[in-house]
mmCIF file of the N, C-alpha and C atoms, coordinates in Angstrom:
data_MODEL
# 
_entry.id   MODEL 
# 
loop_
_atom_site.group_PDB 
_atom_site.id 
_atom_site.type_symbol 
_atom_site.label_atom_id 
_atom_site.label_alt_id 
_atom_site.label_comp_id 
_atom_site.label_asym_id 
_atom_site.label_entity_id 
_atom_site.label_seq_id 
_atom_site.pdbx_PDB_ins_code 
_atom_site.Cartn_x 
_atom_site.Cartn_y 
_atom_site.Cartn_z 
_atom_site.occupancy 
_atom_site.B_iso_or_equiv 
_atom_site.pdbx_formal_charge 
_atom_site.auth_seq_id 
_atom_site.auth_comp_id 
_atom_site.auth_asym_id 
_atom_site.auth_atom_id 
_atom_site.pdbx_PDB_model_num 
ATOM 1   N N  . UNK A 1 1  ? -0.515  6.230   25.915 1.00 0.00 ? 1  UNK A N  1 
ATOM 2   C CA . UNK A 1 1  ? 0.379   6.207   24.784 1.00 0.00 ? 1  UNK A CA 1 
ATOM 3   C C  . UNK A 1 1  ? 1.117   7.530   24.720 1.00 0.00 ? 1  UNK A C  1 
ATOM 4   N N  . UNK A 1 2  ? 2.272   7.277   24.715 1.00 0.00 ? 2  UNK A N  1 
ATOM 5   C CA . UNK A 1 2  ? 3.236   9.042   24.372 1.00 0.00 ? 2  UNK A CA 1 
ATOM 6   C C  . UNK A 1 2  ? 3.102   9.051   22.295 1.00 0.00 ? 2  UNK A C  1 
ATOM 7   N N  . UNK A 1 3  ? 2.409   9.721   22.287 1.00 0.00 ? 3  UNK A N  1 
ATOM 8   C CA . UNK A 1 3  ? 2.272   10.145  21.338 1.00 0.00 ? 3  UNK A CA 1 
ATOM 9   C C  . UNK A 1 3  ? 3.132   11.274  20.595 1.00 0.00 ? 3  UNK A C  1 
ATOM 10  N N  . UNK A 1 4  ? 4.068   11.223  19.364 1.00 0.00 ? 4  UNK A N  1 
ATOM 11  C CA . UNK A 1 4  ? 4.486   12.062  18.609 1.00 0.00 ? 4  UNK A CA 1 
ATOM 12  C C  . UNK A 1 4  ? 4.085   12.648  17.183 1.00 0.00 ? 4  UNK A C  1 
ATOM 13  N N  . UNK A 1 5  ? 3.967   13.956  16.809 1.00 0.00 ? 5  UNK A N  1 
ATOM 14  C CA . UNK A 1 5  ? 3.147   14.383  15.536 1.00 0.00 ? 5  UNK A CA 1 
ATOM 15  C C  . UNK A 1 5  ? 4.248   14.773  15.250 1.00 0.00 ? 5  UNK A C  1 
ATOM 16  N N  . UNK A 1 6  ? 4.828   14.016  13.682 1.00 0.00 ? 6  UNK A N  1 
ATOM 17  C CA . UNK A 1 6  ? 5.689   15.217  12.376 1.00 0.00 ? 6  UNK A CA 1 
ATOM 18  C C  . UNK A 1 6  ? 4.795   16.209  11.650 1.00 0.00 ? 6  UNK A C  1 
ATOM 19  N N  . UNK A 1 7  ? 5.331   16.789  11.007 1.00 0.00 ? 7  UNK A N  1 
ATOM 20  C CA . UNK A 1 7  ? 4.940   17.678  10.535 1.00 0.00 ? 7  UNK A CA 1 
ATOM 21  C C  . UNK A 1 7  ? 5.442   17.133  8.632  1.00 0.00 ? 7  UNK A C  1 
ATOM 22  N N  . UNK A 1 8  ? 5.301   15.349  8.421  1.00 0.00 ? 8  UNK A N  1 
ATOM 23  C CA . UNK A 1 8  ? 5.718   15.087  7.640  1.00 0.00 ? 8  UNK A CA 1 
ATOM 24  C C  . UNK A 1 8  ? 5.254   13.570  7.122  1.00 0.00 ? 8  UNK A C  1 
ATOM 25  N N  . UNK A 1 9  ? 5.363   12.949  6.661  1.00 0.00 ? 9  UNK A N  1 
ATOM 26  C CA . UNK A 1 9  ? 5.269   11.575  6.529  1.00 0.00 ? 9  UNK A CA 1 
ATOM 27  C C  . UNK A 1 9  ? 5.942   10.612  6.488  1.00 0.00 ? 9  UNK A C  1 
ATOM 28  N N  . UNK A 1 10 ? 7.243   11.209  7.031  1.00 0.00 ? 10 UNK A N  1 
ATOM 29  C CA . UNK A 1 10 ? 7.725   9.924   7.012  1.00 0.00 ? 10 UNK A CA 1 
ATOM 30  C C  . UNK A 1 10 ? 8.946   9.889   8.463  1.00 0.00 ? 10 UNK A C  1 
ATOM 31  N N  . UNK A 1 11 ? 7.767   10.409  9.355  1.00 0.00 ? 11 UNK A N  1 
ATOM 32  C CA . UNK A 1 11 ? 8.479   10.527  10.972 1.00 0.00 ? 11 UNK A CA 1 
ATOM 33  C C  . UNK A 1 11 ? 9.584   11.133  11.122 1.00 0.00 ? 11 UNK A C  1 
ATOM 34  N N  . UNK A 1 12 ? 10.165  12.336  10.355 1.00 0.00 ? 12 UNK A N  1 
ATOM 35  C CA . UNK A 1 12 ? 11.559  12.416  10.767 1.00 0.00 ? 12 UNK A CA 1 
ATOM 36  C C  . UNK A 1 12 ? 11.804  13.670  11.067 1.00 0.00 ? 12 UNK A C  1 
ATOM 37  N N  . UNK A 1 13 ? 13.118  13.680  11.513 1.00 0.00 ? 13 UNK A N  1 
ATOM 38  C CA . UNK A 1 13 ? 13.199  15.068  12.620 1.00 0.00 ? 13 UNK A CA 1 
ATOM 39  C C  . UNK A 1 13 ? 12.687  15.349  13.724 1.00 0.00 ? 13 UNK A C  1 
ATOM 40  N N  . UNK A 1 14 ? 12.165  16.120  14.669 1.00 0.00 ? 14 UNK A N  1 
ATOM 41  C CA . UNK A 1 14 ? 11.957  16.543  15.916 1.00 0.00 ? 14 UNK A CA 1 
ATOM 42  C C  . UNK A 1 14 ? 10.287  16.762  15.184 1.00 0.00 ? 14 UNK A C  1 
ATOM 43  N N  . UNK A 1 15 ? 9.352   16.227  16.346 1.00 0.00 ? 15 UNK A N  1 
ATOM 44  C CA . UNK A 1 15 ? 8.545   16.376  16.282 1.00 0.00 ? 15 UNK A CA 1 
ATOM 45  C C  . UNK A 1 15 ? 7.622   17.924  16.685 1.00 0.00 ? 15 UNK A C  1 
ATOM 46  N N  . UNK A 1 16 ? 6.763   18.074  15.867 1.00 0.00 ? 16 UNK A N  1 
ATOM 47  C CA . UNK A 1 16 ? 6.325   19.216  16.128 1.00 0.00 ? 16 UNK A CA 1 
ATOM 48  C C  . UNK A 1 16 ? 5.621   19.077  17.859 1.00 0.00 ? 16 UNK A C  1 
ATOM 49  N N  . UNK A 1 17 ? 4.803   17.942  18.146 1.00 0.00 ? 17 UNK A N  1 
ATOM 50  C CA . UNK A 1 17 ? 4.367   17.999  19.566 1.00 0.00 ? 17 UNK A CA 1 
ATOM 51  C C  . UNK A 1 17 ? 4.233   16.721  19.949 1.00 0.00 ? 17 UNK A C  1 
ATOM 52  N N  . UNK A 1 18 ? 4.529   16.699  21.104 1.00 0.00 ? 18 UNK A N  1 
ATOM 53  C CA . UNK A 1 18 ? 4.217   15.374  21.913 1.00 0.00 ? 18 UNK A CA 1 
ATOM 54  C C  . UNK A 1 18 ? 3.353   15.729  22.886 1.00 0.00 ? 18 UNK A C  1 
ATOM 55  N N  . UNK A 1 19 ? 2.465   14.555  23.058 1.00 0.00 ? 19 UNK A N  1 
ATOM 56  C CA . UNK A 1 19 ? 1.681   14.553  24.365 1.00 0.00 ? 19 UNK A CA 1 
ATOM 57  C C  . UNK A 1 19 ? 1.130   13.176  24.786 1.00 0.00 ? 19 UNK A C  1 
ATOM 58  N N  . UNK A 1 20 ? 0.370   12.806  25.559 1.00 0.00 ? 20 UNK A N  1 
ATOM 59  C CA . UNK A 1 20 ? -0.238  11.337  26.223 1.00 0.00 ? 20 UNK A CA 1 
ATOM 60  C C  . UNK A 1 20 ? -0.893  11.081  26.075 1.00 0.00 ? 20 UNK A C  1 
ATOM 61  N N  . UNK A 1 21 ? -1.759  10.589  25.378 1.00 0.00 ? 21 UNK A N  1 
ATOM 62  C CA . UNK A 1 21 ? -2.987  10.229  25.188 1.00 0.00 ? 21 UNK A CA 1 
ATOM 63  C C  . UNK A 1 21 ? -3.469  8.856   25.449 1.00 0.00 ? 21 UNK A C  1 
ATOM 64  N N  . UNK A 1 22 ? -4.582  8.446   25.962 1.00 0.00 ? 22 UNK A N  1 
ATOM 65  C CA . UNK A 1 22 ? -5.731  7.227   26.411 1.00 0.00 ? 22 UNK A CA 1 
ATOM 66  C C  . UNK A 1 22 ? -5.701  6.349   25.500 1.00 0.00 ? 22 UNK A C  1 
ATOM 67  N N  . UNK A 1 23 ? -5.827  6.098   24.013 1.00 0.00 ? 23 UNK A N  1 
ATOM 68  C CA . UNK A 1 23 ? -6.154  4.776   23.335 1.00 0.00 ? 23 UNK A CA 1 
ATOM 69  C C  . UNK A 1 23 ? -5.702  5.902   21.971 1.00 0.00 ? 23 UNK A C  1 
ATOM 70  N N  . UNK A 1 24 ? -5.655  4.872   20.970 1.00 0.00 ? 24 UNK A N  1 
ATOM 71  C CA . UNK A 1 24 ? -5.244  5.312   19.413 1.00 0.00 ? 24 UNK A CA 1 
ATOM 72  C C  . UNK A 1 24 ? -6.721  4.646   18.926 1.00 0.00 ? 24 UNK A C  1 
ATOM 73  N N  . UNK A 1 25 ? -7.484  5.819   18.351 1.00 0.00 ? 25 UNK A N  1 
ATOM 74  C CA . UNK A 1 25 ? -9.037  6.095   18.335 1.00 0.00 ? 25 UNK A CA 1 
ATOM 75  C C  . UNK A 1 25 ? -9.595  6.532   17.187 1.00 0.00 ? 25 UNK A C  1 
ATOM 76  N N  . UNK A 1 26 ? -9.080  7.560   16.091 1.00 0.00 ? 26 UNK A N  1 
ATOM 77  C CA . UNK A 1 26 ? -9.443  8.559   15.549 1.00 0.00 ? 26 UNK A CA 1 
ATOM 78  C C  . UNK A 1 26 ? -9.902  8.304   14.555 1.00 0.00 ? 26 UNK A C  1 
ATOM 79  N N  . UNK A 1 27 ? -10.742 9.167   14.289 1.00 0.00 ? 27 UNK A N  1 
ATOM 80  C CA . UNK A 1 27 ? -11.131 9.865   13.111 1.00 0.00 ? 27 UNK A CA 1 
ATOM 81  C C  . UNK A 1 27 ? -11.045 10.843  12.504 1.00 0.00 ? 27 UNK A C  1 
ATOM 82  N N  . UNK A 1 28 ? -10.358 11.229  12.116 1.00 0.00 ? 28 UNK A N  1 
ATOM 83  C CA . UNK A 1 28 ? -9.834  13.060  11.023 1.00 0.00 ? 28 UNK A CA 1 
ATOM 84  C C  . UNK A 1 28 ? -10.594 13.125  10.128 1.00 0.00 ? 28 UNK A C  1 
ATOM 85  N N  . UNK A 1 29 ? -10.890 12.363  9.431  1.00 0.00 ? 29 UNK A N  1 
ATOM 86  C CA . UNK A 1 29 ? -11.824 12.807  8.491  1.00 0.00 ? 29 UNK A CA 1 
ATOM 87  C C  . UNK A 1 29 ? -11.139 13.428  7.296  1.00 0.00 ? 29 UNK A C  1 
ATOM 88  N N  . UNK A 1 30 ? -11.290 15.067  7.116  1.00 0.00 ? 30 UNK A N  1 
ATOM 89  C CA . UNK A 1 30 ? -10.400 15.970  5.889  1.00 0.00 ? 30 UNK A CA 1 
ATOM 90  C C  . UNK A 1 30 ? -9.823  16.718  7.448  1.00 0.00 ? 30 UNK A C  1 
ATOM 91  N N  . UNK A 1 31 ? -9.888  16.561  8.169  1.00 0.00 ? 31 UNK A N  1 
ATOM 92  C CA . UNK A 1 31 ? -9.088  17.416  9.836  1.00 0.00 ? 31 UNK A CA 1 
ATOM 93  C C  . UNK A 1 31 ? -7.531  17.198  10.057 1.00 0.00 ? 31 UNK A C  1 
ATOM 94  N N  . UNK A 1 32 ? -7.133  17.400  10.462 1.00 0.00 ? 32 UNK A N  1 
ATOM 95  C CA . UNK A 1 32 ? -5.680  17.506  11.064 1.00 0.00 ? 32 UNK A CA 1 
ATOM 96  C C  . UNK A 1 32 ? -6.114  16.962  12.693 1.00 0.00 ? 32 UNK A C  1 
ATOM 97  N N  . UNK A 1 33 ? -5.459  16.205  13.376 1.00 0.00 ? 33 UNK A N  1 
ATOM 98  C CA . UNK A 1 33 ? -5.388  15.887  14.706 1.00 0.00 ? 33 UNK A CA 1 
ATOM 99  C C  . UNK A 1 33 ? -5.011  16.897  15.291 1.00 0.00 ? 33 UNK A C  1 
ATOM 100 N N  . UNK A 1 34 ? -6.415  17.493  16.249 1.00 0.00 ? 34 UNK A N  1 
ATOM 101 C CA . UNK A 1 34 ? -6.783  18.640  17.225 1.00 0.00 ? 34 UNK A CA 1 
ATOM 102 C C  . UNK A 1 34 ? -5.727  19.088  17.922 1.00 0.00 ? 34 UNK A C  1 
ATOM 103 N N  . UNK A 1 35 ? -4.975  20.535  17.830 1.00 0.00 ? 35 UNK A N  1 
ATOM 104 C CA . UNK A 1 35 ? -4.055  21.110  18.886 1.00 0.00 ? 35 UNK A CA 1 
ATOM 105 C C  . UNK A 1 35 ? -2.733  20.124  18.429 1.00 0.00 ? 35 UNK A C  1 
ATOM 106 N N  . UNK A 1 36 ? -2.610  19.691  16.880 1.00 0.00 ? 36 UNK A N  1 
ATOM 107 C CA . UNK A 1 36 ? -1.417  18.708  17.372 1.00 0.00 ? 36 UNK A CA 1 
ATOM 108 C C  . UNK A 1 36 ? -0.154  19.939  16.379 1.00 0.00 ? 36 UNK A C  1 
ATOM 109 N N  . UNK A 1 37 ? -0.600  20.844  15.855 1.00 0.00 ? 37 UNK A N  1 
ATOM 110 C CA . UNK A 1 37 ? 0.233   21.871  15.021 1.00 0.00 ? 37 UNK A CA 1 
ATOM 111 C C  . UNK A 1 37 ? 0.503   21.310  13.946 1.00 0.00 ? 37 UNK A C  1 
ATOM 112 N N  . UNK A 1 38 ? 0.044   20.471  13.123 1.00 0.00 ? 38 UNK A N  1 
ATOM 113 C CA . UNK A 1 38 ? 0.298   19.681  12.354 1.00 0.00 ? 38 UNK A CA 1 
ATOM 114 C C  . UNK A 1 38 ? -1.204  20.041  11.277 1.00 0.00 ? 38 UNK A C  1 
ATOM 115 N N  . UNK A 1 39 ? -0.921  19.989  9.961  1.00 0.00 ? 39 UNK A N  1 
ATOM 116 C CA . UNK A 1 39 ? -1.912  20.576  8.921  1.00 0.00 ? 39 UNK A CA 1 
ATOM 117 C C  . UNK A 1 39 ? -2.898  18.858  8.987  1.00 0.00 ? 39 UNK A C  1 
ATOM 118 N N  . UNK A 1 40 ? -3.889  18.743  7.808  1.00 0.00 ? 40 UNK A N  1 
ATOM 119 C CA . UNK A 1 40 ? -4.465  17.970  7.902  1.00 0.00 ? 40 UNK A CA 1 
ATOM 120 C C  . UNK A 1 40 ? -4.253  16.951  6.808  1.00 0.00 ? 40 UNK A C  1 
ATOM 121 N N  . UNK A 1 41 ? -2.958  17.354  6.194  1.00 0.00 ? 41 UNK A N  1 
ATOM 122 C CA . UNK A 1 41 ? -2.467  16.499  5.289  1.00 0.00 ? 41 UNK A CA 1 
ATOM 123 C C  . UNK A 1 41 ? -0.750  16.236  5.654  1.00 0.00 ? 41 UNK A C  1 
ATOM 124 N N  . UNK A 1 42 ? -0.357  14.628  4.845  1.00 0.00 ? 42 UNK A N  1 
ATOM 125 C CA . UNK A 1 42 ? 1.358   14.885  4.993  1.00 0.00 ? 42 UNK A CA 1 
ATOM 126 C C  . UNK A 1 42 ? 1.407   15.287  6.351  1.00 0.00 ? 42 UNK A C  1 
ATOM 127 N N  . UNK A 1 43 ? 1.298   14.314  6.938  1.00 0.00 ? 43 UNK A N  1 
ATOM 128 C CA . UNK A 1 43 ? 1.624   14.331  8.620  1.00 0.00 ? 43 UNK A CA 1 
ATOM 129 C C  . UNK A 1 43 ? 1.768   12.936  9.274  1.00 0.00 ? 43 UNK A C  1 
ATOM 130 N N  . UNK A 1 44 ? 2.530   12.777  10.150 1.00 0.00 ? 44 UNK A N  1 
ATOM 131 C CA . UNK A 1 44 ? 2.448   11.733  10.718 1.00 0.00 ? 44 UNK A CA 1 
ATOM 132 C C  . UNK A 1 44 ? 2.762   11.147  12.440 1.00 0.00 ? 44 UNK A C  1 
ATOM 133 N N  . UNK A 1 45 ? 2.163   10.111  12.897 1.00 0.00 ? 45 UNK A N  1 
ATOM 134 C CA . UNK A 1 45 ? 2.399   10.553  14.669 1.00 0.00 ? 45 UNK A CA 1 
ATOM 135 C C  . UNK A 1 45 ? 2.642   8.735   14.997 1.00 0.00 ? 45 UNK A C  1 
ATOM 136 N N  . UNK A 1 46 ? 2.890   8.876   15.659 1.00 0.00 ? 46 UNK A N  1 
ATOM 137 C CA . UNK A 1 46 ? 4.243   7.491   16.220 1.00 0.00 ? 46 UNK A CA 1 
ATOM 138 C C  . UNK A 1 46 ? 3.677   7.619   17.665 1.00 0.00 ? 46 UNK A C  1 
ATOM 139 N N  . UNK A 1 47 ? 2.894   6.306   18.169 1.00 0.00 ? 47 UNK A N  1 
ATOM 140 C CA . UNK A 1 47 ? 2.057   5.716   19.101 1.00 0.00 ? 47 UNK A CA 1 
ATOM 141 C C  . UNK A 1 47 ? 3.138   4.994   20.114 1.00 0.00 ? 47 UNK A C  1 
ATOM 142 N N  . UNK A 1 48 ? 3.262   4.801   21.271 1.00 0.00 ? 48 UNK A N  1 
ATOM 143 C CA . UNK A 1 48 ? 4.554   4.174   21.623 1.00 0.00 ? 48 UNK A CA 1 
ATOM 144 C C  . UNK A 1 48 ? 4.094   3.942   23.191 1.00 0.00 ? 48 UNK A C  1 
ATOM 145 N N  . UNK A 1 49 ? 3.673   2.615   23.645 1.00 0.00 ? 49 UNK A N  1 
ATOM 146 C CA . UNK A 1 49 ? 3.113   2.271   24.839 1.00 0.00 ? 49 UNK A CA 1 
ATOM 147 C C  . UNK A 1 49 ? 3.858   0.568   25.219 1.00 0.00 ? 49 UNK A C  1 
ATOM 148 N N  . UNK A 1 50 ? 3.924   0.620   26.313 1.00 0.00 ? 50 UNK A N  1 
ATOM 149 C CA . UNK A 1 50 ? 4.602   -0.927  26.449 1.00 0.00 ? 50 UNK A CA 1 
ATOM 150 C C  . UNK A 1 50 ? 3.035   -1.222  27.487 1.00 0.00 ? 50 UNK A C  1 
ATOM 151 N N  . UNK A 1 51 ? 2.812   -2.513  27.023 1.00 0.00 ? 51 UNK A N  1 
ATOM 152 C CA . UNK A 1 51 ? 1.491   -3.391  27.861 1.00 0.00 ? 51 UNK A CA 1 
ATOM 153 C C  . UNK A 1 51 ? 1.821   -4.758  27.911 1.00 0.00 ? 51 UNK A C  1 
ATOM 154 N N  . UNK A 1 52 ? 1.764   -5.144  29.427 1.00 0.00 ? 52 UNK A N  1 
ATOM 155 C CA . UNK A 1 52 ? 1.658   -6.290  29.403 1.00 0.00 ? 52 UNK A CA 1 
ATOM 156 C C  . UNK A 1 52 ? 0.776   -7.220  28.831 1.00 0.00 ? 52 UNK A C  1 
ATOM 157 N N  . UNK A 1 53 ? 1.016   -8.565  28.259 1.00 0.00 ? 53 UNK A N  1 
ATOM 158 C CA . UNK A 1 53 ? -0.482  -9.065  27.961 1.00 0.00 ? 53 UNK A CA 1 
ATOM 159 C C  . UNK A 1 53 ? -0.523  -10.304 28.532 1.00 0.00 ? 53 UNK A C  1 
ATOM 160 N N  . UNK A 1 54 ? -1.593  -10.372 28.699 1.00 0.00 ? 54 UNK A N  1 
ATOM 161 C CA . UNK A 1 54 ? -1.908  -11.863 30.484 1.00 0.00 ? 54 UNK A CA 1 
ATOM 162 C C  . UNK A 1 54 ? -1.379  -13.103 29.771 1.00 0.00 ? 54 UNK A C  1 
ATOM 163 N N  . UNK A 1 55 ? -1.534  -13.329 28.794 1.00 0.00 ? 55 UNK A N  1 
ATOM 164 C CA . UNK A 1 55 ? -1.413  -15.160 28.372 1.00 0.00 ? 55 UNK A CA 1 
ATOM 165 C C  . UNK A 1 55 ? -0.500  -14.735 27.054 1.00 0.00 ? 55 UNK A C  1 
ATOM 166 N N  . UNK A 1 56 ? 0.321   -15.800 26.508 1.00 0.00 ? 56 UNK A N  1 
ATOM 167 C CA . UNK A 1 56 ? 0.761   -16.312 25.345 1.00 0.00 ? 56 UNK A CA 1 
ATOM 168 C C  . UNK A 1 56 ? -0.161  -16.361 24.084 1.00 0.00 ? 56 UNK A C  1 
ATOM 169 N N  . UNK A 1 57 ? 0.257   -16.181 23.116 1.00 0.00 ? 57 UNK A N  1 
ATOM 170 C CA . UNK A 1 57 ? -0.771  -16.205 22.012 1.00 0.00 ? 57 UNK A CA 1 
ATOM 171 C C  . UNK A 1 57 ? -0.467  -15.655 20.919 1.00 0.00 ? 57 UNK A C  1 
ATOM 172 N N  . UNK A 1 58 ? -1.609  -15.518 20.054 1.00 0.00 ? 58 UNK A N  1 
ATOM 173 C CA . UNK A 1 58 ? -1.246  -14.628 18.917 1.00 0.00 ? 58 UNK A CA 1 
ATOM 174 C C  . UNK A 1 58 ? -2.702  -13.407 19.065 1.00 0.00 ? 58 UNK A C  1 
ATOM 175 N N  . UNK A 1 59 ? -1.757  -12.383 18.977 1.00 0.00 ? 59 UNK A N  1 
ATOM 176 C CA . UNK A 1 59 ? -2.899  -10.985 19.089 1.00 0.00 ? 59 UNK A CA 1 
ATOM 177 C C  . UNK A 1 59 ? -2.808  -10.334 17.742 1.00 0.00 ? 59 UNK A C  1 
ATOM 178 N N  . UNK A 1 60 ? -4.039  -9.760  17.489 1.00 0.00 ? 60 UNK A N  1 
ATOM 179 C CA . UNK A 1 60 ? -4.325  -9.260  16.540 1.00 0.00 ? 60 UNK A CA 1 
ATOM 180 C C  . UNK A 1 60 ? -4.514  -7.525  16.771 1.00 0.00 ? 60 UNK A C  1 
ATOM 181 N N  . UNK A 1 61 ? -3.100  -6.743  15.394 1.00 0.00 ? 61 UNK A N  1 
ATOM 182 C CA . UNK A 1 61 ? -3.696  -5.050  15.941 1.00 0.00 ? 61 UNK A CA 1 
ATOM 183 C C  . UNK A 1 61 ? -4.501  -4.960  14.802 1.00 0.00 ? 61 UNK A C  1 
ATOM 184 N N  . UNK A 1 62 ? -5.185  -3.901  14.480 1.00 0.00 ? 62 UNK A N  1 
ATOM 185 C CA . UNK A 1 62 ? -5.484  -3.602  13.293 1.00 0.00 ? 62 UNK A CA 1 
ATOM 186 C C  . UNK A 1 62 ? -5.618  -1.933  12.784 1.00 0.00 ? 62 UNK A C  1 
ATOM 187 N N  . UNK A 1 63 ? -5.778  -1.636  11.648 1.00 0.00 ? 63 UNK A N  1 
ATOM 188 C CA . UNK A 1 63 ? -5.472  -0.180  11.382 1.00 0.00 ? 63 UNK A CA 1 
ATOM 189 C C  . UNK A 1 63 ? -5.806  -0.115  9.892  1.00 0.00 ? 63 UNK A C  1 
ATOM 190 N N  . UNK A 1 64 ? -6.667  0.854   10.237 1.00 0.00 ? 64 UNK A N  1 
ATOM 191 C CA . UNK A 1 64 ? -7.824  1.407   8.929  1.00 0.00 ? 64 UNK A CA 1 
ATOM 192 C C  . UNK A 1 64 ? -6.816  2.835   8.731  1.00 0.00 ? 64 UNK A C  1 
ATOM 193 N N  . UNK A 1 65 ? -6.442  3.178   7.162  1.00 0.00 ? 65 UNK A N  1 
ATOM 194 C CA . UNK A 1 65 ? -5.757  4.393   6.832  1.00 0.00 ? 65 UNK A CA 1 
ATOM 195 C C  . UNK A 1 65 ? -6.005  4.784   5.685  1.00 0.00 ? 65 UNK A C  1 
ATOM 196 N N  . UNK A 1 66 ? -6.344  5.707   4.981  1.00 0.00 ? 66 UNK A N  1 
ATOM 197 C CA . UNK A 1 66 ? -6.448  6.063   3.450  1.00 0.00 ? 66 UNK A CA 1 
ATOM 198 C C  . UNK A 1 66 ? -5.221  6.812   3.176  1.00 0.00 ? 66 UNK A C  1 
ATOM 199 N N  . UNK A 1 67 ? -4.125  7.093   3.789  1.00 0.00 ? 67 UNK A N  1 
ATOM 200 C CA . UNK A 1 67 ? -2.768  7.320   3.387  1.00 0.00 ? 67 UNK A CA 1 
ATOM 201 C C  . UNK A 1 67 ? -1.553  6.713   3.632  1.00 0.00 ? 67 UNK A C  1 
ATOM 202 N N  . UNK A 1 68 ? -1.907  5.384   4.682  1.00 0.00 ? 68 UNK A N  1 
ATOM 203 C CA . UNK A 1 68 ? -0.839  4.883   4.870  1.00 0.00 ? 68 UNK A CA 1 
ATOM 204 C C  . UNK A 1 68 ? -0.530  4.527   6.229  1.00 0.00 ? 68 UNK A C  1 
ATOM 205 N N  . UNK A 1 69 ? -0.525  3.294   6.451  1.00 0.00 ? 69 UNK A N  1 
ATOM 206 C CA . UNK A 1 69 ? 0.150   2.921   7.683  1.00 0.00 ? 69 UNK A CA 1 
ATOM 207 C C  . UNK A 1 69 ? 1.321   2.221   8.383  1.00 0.00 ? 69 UNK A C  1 
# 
């Protein structure tokens, strides 16, 4: 996933950092996402991967947030 961190909530402007990361995973807790320069509040990061998927269907994502997803 190319991953982008604002330094905001509501994605805009130039992101403070991008980098690649393996799967969208986390847990922060009261933390800020590690090395991302971004505080641990009022922040936000934009996941962005293209995957094929083998068959037709209906897929299910899902996403646990206490500020918003």
């Amino acid at each position: 996933y190319q991953a982008s961190y604002y330094a905001n909530q509501t994605l805009s402007g130039a992101p403070v950092t991008e980098r690649c990361e393996t799967a969208v995973n986390y847990d922060w807790g009261g933390g800020s996402p590690s090395g991302a320069g971004v505080g641990p509040d009022n922040f936000s990061v934009r996941w962005v991967a293209t995957r094929p998927f083998a068959t037709t269907g209906v897929y299910t994502f899902t996403a646990l947030s206490d500020d918003g997803a």
